[in-house]
N, C-alpha and C positions, 0 to 999 in steps of 0.2 A: 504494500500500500504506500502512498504519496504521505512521506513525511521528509519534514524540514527540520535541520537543528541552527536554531543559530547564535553565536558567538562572540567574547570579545567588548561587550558593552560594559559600562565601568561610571563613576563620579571624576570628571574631571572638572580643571578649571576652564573660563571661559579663552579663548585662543590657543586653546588646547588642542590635541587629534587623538581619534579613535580610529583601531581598523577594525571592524565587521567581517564574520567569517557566513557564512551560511553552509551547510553541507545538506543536499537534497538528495532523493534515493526513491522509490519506486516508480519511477517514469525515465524515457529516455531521454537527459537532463540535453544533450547535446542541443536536440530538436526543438529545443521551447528559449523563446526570450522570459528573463528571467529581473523580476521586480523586488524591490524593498520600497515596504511602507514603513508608518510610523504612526501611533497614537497617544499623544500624550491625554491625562486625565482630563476627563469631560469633553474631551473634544472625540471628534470622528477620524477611524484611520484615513491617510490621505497616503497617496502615491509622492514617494521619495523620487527614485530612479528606476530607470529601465535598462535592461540592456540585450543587443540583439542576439541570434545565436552562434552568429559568429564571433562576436562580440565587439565589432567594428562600429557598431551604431549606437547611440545613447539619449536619453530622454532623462530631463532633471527638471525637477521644480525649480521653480523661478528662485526660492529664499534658498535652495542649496547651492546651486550653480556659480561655478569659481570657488567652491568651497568643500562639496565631495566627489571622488571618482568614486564610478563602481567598474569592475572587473570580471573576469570567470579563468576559470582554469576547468575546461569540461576534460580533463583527463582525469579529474578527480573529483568530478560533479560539485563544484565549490564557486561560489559568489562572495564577492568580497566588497567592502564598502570605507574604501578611505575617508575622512571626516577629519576636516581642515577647519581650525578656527571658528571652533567651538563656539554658540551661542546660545546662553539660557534658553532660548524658544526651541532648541534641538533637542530638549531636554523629552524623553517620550522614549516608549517601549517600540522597539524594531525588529521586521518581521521580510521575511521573504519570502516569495512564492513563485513558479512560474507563471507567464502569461497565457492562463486558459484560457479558449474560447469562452463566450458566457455562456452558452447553453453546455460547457462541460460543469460537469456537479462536484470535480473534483477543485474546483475553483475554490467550492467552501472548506477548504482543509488548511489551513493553519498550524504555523511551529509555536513552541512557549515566546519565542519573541527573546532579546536583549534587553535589557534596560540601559539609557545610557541617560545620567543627569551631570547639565552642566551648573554647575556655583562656584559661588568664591566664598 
């Protein structure tokens, strides 16, 4: 079955960096573009980054952007999420998933998430 682990999240301070690991497993990781969200408390998860399957192509929200890369290494079905200068608002539990179609049902499967809080 399709599960995610993912990794790496931590309390840093703000202009600080994080890396993000993700390791995915019951699907053919090569084939699928492959997302990290993020939800901090009370709010809704929101789409972080994307990236394609080859991993040439990328997709970032506006308040990340110049600030994290994300990667894969499909020899080892792993996503990774550089996190450059750290800001309070990045503060939120992180989560990755590939990009399923919507009509796949495996869409609703979710890892435990990372936590990562920025303060000073």
């Amino acid at each position: 079955q399709v599960q995610y682990v993912e990794s790496g999240g931590g309390m840093v301070q703000p202009g600080g960096s994080l890396r993000l690991s993700c390791s995915a497993s019951g699907f053919p990781f090569a084939n699928y573009a492959i997302t990290w969200y993020r939800q901090a408390p009370g709010q809704e998860r929101e789409l972080v980054a994307v990236i394609s399957r080859a991993g040439d192509n990328f997709v970032y929200h506006d308040a990340v952007k110049g600030r994290f890369i994300m990667s894969r290494d499909s020899a080892i079905n792993t996503v990774y999420l550089q996190m450059n200068n750290l800001k309070p608002e990045d503060t939120a539990r992180y989560y990755c998933k590939a990009a399923w179609p919507k009509s796949d049902i495996r869409g609703n499967i979710w890892g435990q998430g990372t936590q990562v809080t920025v303060s000073s």
